[in-house]
TORFIFI-986984 format. One record per residue (C-alpha): x negated, y negated, z negated. Coordinates in steps of 0.02 Angstrom, whole numbers, padded with zeros to 5 digits, always signed. Example, Ala and Ser with C-alpha at 12.3 -4.5 7.8 and 13.67 -1.06 7.14 Angstrom:
<nodes>
-00615+00225-00390/-00684+00053-00357/
</nodes>
This chain:
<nodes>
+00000+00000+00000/-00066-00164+00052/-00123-00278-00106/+00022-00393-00130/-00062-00575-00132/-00017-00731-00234/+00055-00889-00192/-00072-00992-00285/-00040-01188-00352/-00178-01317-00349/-00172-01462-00455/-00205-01615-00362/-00170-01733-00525/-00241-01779-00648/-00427-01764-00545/-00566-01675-00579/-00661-01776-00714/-00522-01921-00741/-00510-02025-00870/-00334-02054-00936/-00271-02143-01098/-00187-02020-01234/-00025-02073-01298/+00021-02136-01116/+00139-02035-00991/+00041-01911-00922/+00058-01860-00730/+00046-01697-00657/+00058-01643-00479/+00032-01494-00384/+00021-01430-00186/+00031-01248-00111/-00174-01205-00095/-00106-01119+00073/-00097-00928+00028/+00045-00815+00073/+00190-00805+00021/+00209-00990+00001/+00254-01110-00145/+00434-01121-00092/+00452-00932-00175/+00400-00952-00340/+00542-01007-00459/+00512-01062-00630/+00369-01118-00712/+00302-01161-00913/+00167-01310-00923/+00037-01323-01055/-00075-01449-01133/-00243-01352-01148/-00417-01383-01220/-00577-01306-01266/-00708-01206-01153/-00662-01094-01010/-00666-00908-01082/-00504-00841-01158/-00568-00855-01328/-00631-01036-01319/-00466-01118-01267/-00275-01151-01329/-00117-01236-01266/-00116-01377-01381/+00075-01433-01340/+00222-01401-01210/+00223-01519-01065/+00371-01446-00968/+00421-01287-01077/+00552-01216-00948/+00523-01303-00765/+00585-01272-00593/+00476-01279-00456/+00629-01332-00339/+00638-01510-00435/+00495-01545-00352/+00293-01529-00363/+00286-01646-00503/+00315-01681-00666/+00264-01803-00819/+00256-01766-01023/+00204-01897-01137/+00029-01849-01246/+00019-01861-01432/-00143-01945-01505/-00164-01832-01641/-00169-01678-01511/-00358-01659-01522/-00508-01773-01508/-00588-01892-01348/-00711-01760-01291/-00754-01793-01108/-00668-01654-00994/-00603-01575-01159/-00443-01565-01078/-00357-01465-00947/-00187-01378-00914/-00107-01221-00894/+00044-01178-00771/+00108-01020-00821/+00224-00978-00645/+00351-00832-00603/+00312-00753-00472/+00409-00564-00362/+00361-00446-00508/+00266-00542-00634/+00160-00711-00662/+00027-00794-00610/-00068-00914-00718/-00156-01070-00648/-00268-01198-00712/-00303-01364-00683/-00475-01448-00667/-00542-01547-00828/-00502-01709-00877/-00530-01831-01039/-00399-01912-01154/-00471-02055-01233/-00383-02170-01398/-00370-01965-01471/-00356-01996-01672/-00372-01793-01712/-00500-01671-01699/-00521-01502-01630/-00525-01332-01735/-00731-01263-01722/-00677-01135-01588/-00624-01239-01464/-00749-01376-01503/-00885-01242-01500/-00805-01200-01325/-00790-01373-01255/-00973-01408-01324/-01020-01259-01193/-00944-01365-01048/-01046-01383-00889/-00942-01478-00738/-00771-01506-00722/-00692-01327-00661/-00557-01267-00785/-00531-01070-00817/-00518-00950-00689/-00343-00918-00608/-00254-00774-00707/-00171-00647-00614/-00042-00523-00694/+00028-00447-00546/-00056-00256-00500/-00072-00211-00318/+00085-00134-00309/+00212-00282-00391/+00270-00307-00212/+00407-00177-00235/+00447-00254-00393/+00622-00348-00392/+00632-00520-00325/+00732-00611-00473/+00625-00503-00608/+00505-00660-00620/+00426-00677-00773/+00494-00502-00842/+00409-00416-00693/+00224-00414-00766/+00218-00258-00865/+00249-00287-01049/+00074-00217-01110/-00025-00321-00973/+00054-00502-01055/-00041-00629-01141/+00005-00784-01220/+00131-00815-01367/+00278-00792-01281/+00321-00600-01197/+00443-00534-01113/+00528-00372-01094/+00620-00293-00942/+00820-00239-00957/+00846-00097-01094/+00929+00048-01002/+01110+00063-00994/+01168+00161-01159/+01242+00333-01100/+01398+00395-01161/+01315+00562-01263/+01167+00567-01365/+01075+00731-01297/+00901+00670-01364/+00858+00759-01516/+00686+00649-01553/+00715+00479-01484/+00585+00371-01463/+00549+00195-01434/+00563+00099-01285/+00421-00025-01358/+00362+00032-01500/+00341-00081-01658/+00166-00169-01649/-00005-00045-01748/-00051-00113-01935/-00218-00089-02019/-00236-00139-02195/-00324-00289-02217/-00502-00279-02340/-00537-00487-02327/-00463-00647-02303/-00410-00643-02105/-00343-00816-02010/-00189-00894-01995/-00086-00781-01869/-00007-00834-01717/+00177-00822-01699/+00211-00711-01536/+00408-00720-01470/+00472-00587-01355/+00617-00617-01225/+00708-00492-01155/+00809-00484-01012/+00988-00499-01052/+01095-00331-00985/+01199-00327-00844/+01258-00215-00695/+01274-00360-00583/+01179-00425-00464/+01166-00630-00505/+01121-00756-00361/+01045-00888-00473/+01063-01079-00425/+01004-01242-00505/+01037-01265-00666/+01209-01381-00676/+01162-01436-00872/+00980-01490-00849/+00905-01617-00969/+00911-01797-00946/+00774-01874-00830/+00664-02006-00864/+00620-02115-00749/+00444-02162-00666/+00415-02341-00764/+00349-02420-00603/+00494-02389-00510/+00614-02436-00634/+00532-02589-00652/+00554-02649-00454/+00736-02581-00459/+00824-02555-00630/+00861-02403-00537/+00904-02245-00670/+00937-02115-00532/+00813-01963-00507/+00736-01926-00339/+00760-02095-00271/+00622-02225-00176/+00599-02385-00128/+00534-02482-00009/+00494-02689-00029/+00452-02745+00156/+00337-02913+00131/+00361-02985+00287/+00550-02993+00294/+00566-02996+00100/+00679-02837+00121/+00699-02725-00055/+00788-02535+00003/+00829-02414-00119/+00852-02221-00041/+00937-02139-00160/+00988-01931-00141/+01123-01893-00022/+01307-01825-00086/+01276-01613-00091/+01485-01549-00082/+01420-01415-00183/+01336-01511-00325/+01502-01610-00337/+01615-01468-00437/+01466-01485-00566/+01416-01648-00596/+01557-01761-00524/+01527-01891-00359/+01353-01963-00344/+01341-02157-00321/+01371-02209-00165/+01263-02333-00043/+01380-02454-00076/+01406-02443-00262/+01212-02458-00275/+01208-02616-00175/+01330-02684-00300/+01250-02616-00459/+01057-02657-00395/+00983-02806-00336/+00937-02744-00173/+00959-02771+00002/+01003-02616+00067/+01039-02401+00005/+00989-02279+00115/+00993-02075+00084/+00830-02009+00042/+00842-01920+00224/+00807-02096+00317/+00628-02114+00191/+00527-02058+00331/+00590-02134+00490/+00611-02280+00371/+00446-02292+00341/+00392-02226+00524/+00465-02371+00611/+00380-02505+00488/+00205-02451+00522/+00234-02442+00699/+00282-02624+00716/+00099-02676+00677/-00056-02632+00710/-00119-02682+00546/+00019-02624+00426/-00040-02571+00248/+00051-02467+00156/+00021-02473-00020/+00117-02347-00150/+00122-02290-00319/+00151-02113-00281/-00006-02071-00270/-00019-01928-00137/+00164-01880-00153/+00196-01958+00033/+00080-01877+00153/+00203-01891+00298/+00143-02071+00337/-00028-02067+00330/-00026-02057+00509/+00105-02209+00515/-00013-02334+00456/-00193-02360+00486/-00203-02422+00288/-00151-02335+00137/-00193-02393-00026/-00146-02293-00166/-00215-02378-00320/-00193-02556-00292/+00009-02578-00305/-00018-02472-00456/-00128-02602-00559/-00018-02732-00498/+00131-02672-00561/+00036-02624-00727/-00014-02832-00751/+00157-02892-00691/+00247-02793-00830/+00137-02873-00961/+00241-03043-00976/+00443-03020-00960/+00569-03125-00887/+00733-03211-00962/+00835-03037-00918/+00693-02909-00995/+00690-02996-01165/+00864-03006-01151/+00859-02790-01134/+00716-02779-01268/+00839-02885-01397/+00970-02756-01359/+00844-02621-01391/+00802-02719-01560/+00985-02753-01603/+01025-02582-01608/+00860-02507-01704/+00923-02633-01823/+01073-02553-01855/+00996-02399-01849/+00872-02448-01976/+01022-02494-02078/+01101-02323-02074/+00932-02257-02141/+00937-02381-02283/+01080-02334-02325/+01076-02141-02306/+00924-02156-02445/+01038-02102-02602/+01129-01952-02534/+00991-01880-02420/+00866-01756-02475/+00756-01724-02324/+00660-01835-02204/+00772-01715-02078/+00935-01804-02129/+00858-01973-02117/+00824-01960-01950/+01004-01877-01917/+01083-02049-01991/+00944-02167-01873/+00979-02068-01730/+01164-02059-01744/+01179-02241-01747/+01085-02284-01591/+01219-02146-01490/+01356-02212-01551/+01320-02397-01514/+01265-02332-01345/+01081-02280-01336/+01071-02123-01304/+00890-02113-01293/+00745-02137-01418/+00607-02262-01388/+00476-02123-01450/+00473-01976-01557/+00519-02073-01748/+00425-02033-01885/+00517-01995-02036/+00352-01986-02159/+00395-01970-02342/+00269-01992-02477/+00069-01930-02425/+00167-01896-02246/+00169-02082-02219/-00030-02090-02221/-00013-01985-02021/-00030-02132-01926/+00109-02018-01796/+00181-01910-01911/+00301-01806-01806/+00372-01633-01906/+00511-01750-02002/+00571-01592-02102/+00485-01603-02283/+00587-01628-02454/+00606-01802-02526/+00602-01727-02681/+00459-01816-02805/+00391-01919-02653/+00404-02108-02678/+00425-02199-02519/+00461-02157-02340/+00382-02217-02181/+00511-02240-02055/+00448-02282-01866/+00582-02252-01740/+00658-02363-01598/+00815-02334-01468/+00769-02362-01294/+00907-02494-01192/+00902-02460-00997/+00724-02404-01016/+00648-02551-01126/+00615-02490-01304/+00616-02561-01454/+00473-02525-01580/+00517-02573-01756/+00435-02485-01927/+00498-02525-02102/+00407-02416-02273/+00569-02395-02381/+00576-02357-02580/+00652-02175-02619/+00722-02229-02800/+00883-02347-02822/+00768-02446-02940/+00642-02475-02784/+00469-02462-02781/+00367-02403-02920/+00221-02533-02966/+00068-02464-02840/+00186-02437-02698/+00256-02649-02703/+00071-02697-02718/+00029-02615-02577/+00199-02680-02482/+00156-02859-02535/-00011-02861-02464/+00027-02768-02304/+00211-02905-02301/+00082-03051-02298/-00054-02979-02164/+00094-02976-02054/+00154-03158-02115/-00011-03225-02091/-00024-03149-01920/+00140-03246-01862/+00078-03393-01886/-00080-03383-01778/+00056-03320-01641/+00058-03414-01473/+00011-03420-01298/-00159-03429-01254/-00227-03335-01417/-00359-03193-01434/-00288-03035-01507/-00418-02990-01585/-00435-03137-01696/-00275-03108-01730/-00332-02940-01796/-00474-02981-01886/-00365-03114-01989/-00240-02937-02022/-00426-02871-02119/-00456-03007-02187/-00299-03028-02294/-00287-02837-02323/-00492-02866-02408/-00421-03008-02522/-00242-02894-02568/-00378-02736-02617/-00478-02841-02710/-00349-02926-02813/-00269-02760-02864/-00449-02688-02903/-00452-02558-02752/-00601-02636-02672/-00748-02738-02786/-00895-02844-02726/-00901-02968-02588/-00776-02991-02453/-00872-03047-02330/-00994-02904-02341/-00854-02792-02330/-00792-02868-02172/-00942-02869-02104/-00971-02668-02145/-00807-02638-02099/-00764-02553-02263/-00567-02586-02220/-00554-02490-02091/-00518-02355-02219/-00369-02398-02244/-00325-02514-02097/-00386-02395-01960/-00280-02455-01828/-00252-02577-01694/-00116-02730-01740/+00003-02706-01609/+00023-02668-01430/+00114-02741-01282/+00298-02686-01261/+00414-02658-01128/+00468-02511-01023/+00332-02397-01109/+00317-02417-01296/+00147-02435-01279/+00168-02539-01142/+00040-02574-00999/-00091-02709-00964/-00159-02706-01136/-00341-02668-01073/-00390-02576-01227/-00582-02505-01246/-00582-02334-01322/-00742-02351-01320/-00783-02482-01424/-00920-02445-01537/-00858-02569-01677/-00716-02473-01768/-00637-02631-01830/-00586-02624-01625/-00591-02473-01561/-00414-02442-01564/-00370-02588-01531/-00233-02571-01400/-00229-02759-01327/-00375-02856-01280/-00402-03034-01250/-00284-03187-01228/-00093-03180-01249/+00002-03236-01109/+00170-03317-01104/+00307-03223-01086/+00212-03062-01152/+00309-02960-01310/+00173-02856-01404/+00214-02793-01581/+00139-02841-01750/+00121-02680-01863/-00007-02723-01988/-00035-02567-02125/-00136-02498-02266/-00145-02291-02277/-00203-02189-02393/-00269-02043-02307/-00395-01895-02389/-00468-01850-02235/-00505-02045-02170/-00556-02115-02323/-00655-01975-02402/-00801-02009-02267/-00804-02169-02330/-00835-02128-02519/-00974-02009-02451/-01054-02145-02370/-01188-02270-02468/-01142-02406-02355/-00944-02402-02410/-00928-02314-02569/-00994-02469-02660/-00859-02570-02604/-00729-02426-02666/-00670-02394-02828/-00609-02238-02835/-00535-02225-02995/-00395-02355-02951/-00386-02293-02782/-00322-02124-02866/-00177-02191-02916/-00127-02215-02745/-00145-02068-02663/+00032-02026-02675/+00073-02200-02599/+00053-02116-02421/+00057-02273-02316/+00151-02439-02270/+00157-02517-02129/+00305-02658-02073/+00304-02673-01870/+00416-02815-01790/+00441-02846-01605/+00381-03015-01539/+00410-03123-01395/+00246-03246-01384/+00277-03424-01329/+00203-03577-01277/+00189-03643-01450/+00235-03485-01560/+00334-03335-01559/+00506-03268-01564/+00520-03118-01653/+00653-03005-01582/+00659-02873-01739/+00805-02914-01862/+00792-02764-01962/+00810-02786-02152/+00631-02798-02221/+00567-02867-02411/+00572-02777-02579/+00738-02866-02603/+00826-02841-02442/+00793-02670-02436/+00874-02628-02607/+01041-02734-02569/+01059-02613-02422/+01007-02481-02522/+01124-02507-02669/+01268-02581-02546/
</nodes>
């Protein structure tokens, strides 16, 4: 029997060697590399987050990009990367498409790329691994299909590999027989037996959950079609910004010499209708879009065919990035990258109707914020916080989060991006609470530290609030067009030295401890970031690589325009694993004492974040959320 051969995937995005910004949207794409059968056969896919070295034991998945995708969306897709995921290695990174294939899987990797702004670390057997590194080639393609998996069914995908042949935490299991009618076995045994146990004689590692699937049973034969229920999309922030457009799978086209904006959106499918009701129409998007004209996605190409061909000297310049190879042969220039950095400097200031969409984004968290307050007596897990802040923004209309809140109660709320939001309030004093809705894709970014106990904050917790309630104070009032952020942020130090020294935290001179950078124990973050259709919005020209950590993380650099909204989110943390470097070290620990700061361990952290609009001559600040020792506990007690 001839070897059955793969139809293989090959990433074409993020590049070999690129350097990318963790915590931003991520970008993936993907093309057939050309073997037989083609991409257009493969069905469903998982997509992985993946670092260390390049043998089997040397890497992970760190986290889920797409957990369940479908290659017939499209040969894209996006996921958003957490910080804390791992550390700023270069080419530490890479990912894994797990894909179903006609009688099992095939497992592809992408070439190796860096994160950089990463605020965790990686466990010694990856680092070891990524520490190994030579080049930029990721691990070998993986494939779990023998010789003979062509006869294999065509819809068996991912339950088609044999069951002792899988890897990976998740498994899966072909259709149990049909039960017969009689038992006529008189020693049964198992279809898969249970997994072999030895007795353990030392301490062995943390294990690693493994989940099998099995097919569900049937005696049908099941023609399977797109899911009718997927999940929301969310839309490509460029675009959005040059349309206001929410619909997937559109494009658009701005035509410079005629001054002629087209949206194509999808055309109507008769049998998508019965599911998911009548799409818009041209016509309804020329009233709902400030655009000149709506074309089907079917007219992109001749669109776009019969603009190049007008000139001789037509550029063509998109933010797709590869995704339109059709006209390459249209135009004599294509420019992928330039449009792209554009856009990303445009969206740093905001026009009369943006702020207008960002106070409706505040508005909301505010009431949001509100519910949280006020869920504080009755609710006994950062989970049912959340539940009340998340309930509010749906039912006045925002259906969608900013970001992932963080819930953090007591030593929680020292993780800068605290994400499980599942741990007891029980015994903890305060609660970090960082979590935003989203209005027509412009988020809101608001953070307020909240007292657990009707009598509010115990006596280290409000020292802590009051100094961290005037860095933010001071802060506003250096606020206006034309100033450098990072003086801004230096002043934010500069009043957190002078709170830590009044309360006995820090001794000896401040200026010395500036200059040593001694607060960056317990300020270790930037001040704020520019905000907008991505929390952490773009144009901010940050420098990772900074090798002052008062400013390393700093995620805005240089002058504030105009126009531009970037949050102020001053805090002070008290985190073991930051701060205990810093006792260990001659050049800090003399500037520490660490008998008072024991007695605020179980602080956690505080940090107050408000949304502001920067102005000739000041600010505005958009955030109306109840802040203050005192205007917390009247909503707290209401």
């Amino acid at each position: 029997m001839a070897p059955f051969v793969l139809a293989d995937i090959r990433f074409t995005s993020p590049a070999a060697g690129a350097t990318i910004a963790g915590g931003r949207t991520l970008t993936i794409e993907w093309e057939d590399s050309g073997e037989d059968p083609p991409l257009s056969e493969l069905t469903t896919y998982e997509l992985f987050l993946c670092a260390g070295g390049n043998d089997p034991d040397s890497f992970q998945p760190l986290a889920p990009i797409v957990p369940q995708g479908r290659f017939s969306t499209g040969n894209s897709a996006t996921g958003t990367t957490q910080v804390n995921l791992g550390g700023s290695d270069k080419n530490a990174y890479f990912l894994k498409m797990m894909s179903a294939a006609p009688g099992g899987t095939v497992i592809n990797y992408s070439d190796r790329f860096t994160l950089t702004g990463m605020t965790g670390s990686f466990p010694e057997k990856l680092q070891t691994g990524i520490d190994d590194i030579k080049g930029t080639s990721g691990p070998k393609t993986e494939n779990n299909i023998k010789d003979d998996a062509a006869g294999a069914p065509a819809d068996s995908g991912l339950y088609g590999t044999p069951f002792a042949m899988q890897t990976g935490l998740t498994r899966y299991a072909p259709m149990p027989r049909k039960p017969g009618s009689k038992i006529t076995m008189e020693t049964p045994s198992m279809l898969y037996p249970t997994s072999a146990a030895d007795i353990a004689k030392s301490a062995l590692p943390t294990p690693e959950p493994v989940t099998t699937m099995t097919m569900s049973l049937t005696n049908v034969k099941v023609t399977s079609i797109e899911n009718t229920a997927l999940a929301d999309s969310i839309q490509r922030r460029h675009f959005l910004y040059l349309s206001g457009c929410l619909l997937p799978d559109c494009h658009l086209t701005y035509h410079m010499p005629t001054d002629s904006l087209t949206l194509f959106i999808p055309p109507l499918d008769p049998e998508s209708v019965i599911w998911s009701g009548l799409p818009l129409s041209p016509g309804q998007a020329l009233e709902e879009y400030d655009i000149d004209a709506c074309l089907p996605t079917t007219e992109l190409a001749a669109h776009l065919s019969s603009l190049g061909s007008k000139t001789e000297n037509g550029i063509l310049a998109h933010t797709g990035r590869g995704e339109l190879p059709m006209l390459r042969d249209e135009f004599k220039h294509v420019e992928d990258e330039t449009l792209h950095a554009a856009i990303d400097a445009c969206r740093v200031t905001k026009d009369a109707y943006e702020v207008a969409l960002l106070k409706k984004a505040n508005e909301i968290t505010t009431a949001a914020h509100t519910a949280a307050l006020k869920a504080i007596k009755t609710a006994s897990n950062e989970t049912e916080l959340e539940a009340a802040f998340v309930s509010s923004c749906i039912s006045l209309g925002a259906k969608n989060q900013a970001y992932h809140g963080i819930f953090g109660s007591g030593t929680n709320a020292a993780t800068l991006h605290y994400q499980a939001n599942n741990e007891s309030l029980q015994g903890r004093r305060n609660v970090l609470v960082d979590a935003a809705a989203e209005w027509h894709g412009y988020c809101a970014d608001v953070t307020r530290t909240m007292p657990l106990h009707r009598n509010g904050f115990d006596r280290e917790s409000a020292q802590i609030y009051v100094i961290v309630e005037k860095m933010q104070e001071a802060c506003f009032l250096l606020l206006k067009a034309g100033v450098r952020w990072e003086d801004v942020h230096m002043l934010a130090h500069e009043v957190a030295v002078e709170g830590l020294l009044s309360i006995g935290l820090l001794k000896g001179d401040k200026a010395k401890i500036l200059a040593r950078r001694t607060s960056v124990a317990f300020f270790p973050h930037g001040l704020g970031h520019y905000l907008g259709l991505d929390t952490h919005d773009t144009g901010g020209n940050p420098n990772y690589e900074d090798k002052d950590p008062m400013f390393k993380y700093l995620r805005v650099r240089g002058i504030l325009p105009e126009h531009s909204v970037i949050t102020v989110e001053p805090g002070i943390y008290f985190c073991r694993f930051i701060v205990k470097p810093y006792l260990e070290d001659e050049r800090h620990k003399c500037f520490i004492d660490e008998e008072v700061l024991n007695r605020y361990w179980e602080v956690g952290g505080v940090r107050i974040e408000d949304d502001v609009l920067i102005t000739k001559e000041g600010y505005e600040n958009l955030t109306t959320a109840t802040k203050g020792i005192g205007g917390m506990m009247a909503v707290i007690n209401s």
